[in-house]
C-alpha positions in Angstrom: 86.4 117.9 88.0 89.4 117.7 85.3 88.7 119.9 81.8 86.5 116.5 80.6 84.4 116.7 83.0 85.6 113.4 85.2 86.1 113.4 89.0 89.4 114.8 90.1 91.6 116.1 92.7 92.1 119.5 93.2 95.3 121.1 93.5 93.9 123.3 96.4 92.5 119.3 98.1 96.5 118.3 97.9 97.9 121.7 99.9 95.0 121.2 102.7 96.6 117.3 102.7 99.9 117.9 103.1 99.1 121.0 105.4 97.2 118.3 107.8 100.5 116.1 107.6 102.2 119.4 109.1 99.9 119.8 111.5 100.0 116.8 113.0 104.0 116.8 112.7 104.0 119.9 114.3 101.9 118.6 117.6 104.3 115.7 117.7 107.0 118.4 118.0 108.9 117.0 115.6 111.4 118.7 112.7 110.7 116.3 109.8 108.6 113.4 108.7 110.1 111.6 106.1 107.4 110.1 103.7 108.9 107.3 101.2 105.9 105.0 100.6 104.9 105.5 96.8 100.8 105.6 97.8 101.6 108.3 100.6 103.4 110.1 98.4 101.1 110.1 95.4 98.1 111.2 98.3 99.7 113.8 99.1 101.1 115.5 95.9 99.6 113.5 92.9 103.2 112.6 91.9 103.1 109.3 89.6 106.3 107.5 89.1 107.4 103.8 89.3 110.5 104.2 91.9 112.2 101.0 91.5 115.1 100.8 93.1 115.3 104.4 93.3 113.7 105.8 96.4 111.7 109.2 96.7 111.2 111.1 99.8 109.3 113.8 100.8 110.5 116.1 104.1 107.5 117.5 105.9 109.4 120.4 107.9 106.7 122.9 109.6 109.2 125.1 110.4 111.8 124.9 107.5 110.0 124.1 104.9 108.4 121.0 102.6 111.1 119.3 100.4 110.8 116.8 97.6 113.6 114.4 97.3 114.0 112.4 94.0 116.4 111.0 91.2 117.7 113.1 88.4 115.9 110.8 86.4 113.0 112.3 87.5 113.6 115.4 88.6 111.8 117.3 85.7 108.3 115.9 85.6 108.2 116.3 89.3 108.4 119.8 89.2 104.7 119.2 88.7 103.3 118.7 91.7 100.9 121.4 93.0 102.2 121.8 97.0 106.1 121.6 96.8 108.2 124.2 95.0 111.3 122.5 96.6 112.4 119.9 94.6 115.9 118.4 94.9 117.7 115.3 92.6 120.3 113.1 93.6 122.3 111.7 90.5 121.8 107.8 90.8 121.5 104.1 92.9 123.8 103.0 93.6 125.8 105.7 93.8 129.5 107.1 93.9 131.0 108.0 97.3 128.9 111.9 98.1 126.7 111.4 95.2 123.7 109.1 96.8 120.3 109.6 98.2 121.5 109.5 101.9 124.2 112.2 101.4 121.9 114.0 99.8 119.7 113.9 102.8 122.5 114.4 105.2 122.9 117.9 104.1 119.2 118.8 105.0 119.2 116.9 108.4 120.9 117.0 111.6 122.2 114.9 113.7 120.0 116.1 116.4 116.9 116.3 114.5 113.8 114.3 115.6 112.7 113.0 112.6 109.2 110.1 112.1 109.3 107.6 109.6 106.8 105.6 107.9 106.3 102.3 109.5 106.7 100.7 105.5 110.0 101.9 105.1 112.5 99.4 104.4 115.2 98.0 107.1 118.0 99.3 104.5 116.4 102.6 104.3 116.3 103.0 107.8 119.4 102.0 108.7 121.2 104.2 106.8 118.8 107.5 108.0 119.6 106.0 111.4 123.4 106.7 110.8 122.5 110.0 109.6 119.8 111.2 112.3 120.1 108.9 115.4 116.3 110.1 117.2 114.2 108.7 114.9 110.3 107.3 115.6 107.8 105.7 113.4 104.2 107.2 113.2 101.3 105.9 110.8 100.0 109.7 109.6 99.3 109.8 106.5 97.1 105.8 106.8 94.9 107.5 109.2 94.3 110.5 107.2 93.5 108.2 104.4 90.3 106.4 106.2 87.7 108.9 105.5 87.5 110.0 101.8 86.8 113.3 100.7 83.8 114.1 98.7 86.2 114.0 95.6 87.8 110.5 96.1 84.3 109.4 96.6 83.2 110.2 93.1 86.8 108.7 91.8 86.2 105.3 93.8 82.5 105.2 92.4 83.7 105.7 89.3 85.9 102.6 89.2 83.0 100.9 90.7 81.4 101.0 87.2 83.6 100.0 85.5 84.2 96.7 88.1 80.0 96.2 87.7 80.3 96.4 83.8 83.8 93.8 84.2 81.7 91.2 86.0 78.4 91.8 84.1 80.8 91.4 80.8 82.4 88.0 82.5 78.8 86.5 83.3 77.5 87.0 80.1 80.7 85.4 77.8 80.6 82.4 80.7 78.9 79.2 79.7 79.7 75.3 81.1 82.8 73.8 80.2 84.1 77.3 79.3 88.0 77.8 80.4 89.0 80.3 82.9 91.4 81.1 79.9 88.4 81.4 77.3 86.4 83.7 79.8 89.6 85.9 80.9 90.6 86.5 76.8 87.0 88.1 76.3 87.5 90.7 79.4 89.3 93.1 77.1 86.6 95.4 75.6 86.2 96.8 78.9 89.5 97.6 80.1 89.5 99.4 76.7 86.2 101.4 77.6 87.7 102.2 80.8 91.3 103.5 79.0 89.3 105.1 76.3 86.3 107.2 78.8 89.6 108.6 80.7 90.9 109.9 77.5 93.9 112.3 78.4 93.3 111.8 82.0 94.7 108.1 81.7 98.0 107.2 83.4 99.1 103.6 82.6 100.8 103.5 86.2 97.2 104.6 87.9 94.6 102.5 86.0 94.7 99.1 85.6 91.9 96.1 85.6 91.7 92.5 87.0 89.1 90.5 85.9 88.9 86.6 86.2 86.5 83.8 87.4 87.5 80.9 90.3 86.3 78.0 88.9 85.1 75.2 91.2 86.8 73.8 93.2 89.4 76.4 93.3 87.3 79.1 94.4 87.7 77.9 97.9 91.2 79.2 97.2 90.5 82.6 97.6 94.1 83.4 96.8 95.2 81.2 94.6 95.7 82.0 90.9 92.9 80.5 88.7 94.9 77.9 86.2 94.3 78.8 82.5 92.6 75.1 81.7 90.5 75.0 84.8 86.8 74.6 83.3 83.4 76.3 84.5 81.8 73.1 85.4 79.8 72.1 88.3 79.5 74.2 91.5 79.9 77.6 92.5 82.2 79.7 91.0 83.4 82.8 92.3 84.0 85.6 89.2 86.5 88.7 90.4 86.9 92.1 89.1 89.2 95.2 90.4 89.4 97.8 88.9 91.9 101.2 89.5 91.2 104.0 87.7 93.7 107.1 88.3 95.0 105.8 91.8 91.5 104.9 93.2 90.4 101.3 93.6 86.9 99.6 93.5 86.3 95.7 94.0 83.2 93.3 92.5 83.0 89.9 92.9 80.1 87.1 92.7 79.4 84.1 92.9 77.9 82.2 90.1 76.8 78.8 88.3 77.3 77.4 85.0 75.2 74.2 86.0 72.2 73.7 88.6 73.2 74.4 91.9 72.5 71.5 94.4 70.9 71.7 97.3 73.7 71.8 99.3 75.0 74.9 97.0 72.1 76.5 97.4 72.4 76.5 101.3 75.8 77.2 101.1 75.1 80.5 98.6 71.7 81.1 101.0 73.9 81.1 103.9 76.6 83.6 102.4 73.6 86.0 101.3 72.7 85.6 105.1 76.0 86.8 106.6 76.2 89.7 104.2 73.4 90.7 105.7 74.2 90.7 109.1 77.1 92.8 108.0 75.0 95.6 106.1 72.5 95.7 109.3 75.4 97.0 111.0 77.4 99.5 108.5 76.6 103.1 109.7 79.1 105.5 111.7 80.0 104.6 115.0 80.0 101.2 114.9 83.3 99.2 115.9 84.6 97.4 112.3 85.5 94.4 115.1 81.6 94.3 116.1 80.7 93.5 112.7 83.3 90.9 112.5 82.1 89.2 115.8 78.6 89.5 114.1 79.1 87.5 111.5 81.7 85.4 112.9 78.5 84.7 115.7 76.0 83.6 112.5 78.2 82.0 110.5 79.1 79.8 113.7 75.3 79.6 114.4 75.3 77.6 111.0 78.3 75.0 111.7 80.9 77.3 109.2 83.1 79.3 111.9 86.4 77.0 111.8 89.2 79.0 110.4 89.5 76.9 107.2 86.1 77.2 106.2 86.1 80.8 106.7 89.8 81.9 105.8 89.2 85.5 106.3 87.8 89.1 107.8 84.5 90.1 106.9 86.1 93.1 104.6 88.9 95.9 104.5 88.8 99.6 103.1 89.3 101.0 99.4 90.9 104.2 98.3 94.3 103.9 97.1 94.7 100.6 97.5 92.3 97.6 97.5 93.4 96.4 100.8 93.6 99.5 103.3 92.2 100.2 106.7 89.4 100.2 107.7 90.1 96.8 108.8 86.6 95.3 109.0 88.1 92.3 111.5 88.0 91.0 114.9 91.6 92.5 115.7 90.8 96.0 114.2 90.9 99.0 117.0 88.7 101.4 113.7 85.4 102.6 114.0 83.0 103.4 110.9 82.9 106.8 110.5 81.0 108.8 107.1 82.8 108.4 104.0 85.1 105.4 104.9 84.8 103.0 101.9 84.7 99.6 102.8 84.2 96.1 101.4 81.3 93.6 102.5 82.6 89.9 101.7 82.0 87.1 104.1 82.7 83.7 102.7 82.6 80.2 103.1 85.2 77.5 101.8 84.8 73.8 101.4 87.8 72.7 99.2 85.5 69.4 97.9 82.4 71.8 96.7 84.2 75.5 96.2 83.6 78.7 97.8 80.8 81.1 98.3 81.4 85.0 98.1 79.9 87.9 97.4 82.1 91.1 97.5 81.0 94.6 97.1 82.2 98.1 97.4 80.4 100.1 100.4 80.2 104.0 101.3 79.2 104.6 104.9 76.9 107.3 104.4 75.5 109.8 107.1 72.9 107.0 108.3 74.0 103.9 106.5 75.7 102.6 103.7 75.2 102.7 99.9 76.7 100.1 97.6 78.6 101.5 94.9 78.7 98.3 93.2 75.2 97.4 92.1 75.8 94.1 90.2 73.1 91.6 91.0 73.2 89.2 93.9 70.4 86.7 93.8 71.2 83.0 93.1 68.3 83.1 89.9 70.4 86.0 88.7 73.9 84.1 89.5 72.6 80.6 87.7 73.8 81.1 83.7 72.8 77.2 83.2 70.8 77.2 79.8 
């Protein structure tokens, strides 16, 4: 807990990460793994900072010592973090002959050094580290120590679940038919405000942010496309979104929802999504292969005539922490198996581009002999039908 009294992480939870990066570095029997990607650094040290153009690394060295690499630019807030003492600047990017963030990195590694990368590390990056320490290998450490959440990061993504039920309870209730998406988005305000203002000092504008818009139909069988400003709550199902991130951790709500009558052919198609959620909750619990669950309600949702690709578009659901799309992969090609304390989403949908789409997506903890949903908002079609 920070001094408000809000879910944080320790200082002593950021050594015991970055001491289990070591470890595992040390049983490669490597000398250094170089961490660049902005979410593994911030994991392991609670450093926030918008790198741009100019990179940040840290050196996980078992044997010689942890160093954090950054620009002058930042070099003074970084002093912060609670597990590196070691913190060196280079001057700028790009930089004068001697002056830039590879010759500063050439005079803490040798040639003959076998250092691990990051498998997101730029080509650029990596090409230059290769002219500077040949034996290099890529290893995916720090995304596998993310996929079960400590009791701490728990109570950080249930937090931001909240605040994503109160976004799309807040959406529902200003949404009416003929309402545009630009109308519905322009009211969505007083809660990112209640969010900024419960965090108080904790708030960080680079770590909390909030997304909330409805897909009207038809365009919510676009999943992914962006809502235009005029498109109108009319007929069909509509599909309202919220995510929020509150200080790094991400939480995801979505429904679906009418402004009109559902038709009978809505109703089976929202009956049917309810259906396949189903199949998927049955099976959350540890030990169960994320690509079972996949096949499960690939299985029903063929059993009903909506299988082909295009109706279905995507995985049944993906992991939360960090960022809203991490592993565990909930899909047919994903080698992950739940375990207790993964964080996962549920959100099988179906996608007819003349009606809409149908979706339902929550935030799920896999608990010791199940799952709880973090996000609570209501489900049921009467619930889901604002018609008046």
């Amino acid at each position: 807990m920070d001094a408000e009294g809000g879910p944080t992480i320790s200082a002593q939870e950021y050594r015991q990460r970055l001491q289990s990066v070591r470890d595992a570095v040390a049983a490669l029997e490597l000398d250094t793994f170089l961490v660049w990607d902005k979410e593994s650094i911030f994991y392991l040290t609670g450093a926030v900072y918008e790198n741009l153009e100019r990179p940040f690394f840290i050196l996980v060295r078992p044997a010689r010592g942890d160093l954090l690499l950054v620009p002058e630019l930042e070099r003074e807030h970084m002093h912060k973090v609670p597990n590196i003492t070691d913190v060196r600047s280079y001057f700028e990017f790009p930089a004068a002959t001697g002056e830039g963030w590879e010759d500063l990195l050439a005079t803490v590694l040798a040639p003959s050094d076998a250092v691990a990368l990051e498998p997101s590390l730029p080509v650029d990056i990596y090409r230059r580290l290769s002219a500077i320490c040949p034996n290099l290998s890529v290893h995916d450490l720090i995304t596998e120590l993310r996929l079960v959440k400590s009791d701490a990061e728990v109570a950080m993504i249930r937090r931001a679940a909240r605040y994503a039920d109160m976004a799309i309870q807040r959406l529902l209730d200003v949404s009416r038919y003929g309402a545009s998406v630009a109308e519905v988005v322009a009211q969505m305000a007083p809660v990112a405000g209640k969010l900024v203002q419960d965090l108080g000092t904790e708030w960080d504008p680079l770590t909390t942010s909030m997304l909330t818009a409805p897909w009207a139909a038809p365009r919510s069988a676009q999943p992914h496309a962006i809502p235009r400003p005029d498109d109108l709550l009319k007929g069909g199902p509509h599909v309202a979104l919220n995510l929020t991130r509150a200080q790094g951790y991400s939480a995801e709500c979505e429904r679906t929802f009418f402004t009109s009558a559902p038709s009978l052919r809505e109703k089976e198609l929202f009956t049917t999504m309810l259906q396949g959620r189903d199949v998927a909750f049955h099976m959350v619990r540890p030990g169960v292969p994320c690509a079972d669950i996949d096949a499960a309600v690939y299985d029903f949702l063929d059993s009903r005539g909506y299988a082909a690709p295009e109706v279905r578009l995507h995985r049944t659901g993906h992991g939360f922490g960090l960022s809203a799309h991490e592993g565990p992969w909930i899909a047919a090609g994903s080698e992950h198996v739940l375990a207790e304390n993964m964080v996962i989403s549920v959100e099988p949908g179906i996608y007819l581009p003349e009606i809409g789409g149908v979706r339902h997506s929550d935030t799920v903890l896999v608990t010791k002999d199940g799952y709880e949903r973090l996000t609570r908002t209501l489900t049921a079609l009467e619930d889901l039908t604002l018609a008046r």
